[in-house]
PATOR-301730 format. One record per residue (C-alpha): chain; y, z, x. Coordinates in nm, 2 decimals. Example, Ala and Ser with C-alpha at 12.3 -4.5 7.8 and 13.67 -1.06 7.14 Angstrom:
BEGIN
unit y z x
A -0.45 0.78 1.23
A -0.11 0.71 1.37
REM end
This chain:
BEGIN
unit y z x
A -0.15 1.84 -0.49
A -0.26 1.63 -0.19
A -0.15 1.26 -0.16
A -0.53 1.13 -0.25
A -0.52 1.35 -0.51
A -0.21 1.16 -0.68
A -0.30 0.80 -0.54
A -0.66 0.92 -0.77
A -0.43 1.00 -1.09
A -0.26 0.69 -1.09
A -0.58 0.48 -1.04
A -0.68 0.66 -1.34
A -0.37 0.64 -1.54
A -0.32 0.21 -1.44
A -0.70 0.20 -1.55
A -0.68 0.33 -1.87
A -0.36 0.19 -1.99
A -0.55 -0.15 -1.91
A -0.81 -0.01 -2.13
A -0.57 0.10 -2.40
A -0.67 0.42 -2.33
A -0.35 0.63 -2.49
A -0.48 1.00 -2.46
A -0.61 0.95 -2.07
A -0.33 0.73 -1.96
A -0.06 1.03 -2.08
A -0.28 1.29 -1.93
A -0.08 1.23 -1.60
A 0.28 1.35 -1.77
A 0.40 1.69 -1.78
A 0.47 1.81 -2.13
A 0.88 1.74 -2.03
A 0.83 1.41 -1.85
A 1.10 1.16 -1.88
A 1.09 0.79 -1.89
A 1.36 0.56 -1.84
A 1.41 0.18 -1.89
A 1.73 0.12 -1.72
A 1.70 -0.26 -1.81
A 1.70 -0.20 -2.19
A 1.92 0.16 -2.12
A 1.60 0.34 -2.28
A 1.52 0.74 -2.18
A 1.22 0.90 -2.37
A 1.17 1.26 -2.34
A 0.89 1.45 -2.36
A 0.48 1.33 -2.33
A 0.40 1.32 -2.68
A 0.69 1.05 -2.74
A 0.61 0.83 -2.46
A 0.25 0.85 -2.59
A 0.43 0.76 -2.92
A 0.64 0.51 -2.82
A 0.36 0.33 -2.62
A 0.07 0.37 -2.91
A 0.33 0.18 -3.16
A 0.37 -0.12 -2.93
A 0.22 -0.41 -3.15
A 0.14 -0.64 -2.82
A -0.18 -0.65 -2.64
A -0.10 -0.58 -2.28
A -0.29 -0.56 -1.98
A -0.22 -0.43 -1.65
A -0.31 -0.56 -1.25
A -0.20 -0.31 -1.03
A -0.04 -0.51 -0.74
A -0.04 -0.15 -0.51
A 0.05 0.21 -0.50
A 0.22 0.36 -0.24
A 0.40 0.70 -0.19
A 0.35 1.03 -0.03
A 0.46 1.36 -0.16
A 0.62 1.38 -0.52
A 0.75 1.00 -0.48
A 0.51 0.70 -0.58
A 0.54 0.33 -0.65
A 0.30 0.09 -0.85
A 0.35 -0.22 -0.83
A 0.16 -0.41 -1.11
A 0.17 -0.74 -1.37
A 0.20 -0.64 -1.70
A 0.13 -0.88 -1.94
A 0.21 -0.85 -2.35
A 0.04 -1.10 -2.51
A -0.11 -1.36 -2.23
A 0.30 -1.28 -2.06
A 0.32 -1.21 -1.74
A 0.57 -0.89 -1.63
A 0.64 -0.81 -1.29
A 0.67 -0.49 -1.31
A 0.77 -0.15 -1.08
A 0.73 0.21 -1.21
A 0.87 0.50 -1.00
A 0.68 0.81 -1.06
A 0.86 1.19 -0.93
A 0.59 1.41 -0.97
A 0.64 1.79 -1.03
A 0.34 2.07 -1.02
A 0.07 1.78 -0.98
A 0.20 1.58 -1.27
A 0.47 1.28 -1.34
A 0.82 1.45 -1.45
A 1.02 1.11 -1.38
A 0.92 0.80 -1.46
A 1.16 0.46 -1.42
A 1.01 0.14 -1.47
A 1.18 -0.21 -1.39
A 1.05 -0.53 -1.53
A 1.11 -0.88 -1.38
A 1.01 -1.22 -1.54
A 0.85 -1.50 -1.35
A 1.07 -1.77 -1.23
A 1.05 -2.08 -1.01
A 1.12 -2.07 -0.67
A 1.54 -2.23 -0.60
A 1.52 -2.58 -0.47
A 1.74 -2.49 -0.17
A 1.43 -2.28 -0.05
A 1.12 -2.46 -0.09
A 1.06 -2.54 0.29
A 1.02 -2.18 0.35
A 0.85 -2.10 0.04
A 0.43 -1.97 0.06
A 0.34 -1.97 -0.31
A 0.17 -1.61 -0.42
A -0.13 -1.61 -0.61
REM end
């Protein structure tokens, strides 16, 4: 599968997990994908249960991809994910395999202020 190929698939998977979209956002998985959350020392196996998993959430999420970047079977998303008006920063390394994602990792970060010993240096994000 050629790089525009994948960078498409992920627009499409980002897109309809905004949308709450299950079926289309888990189209991207191979049947033995893998998911880890290192942070909460999660690993789901398998499309069906991350599509599980994901459906059961009770929170309403949205997510603003930040960027993609990658080449080859190795891609990065940058993105906010916000549960219920939240704010995540979140990163999701995707391994892809045949055209589809057999590794997924995701990290998640909470907002905080910037440290006082910094400010002078400090341009605020949007």
């Amino acid at each position: 599968m050629e790089d525009q190929e994948i960078r498409a698939a992920l627009e499409r998977h980002w897109a309809a997990s905004d949308a709450n979209d299950f079926e289309s956002e888990h189209q991207i998985y191979r049947e033995d994908a893998v998911l880890e959350y290192p942070q909460s020392g999660e690993r789901i196996g398998g499309r069906q249960e991350i599509q599980a998993s994901r459906t059961a959430q009770p929170n309403w999420k949205r997510f603003t991809v930040r960027r993609i970047i990658g080449a080859g079977n190795l891609w990065v998303t940058e993105y906010v994910l916000t549960y219920d008006g939240r704010p995540s920063y979140t990163v999701s390394i995707m391994e892809f395999l045949d055209g589809k994602v057999t590794r997924e990792t995701q990290y998640f970060g909470d907002p905080f202020e910037p440290g006082p010993s910094r400010t002078q240096w400090v341009e605020r994000m949007p």
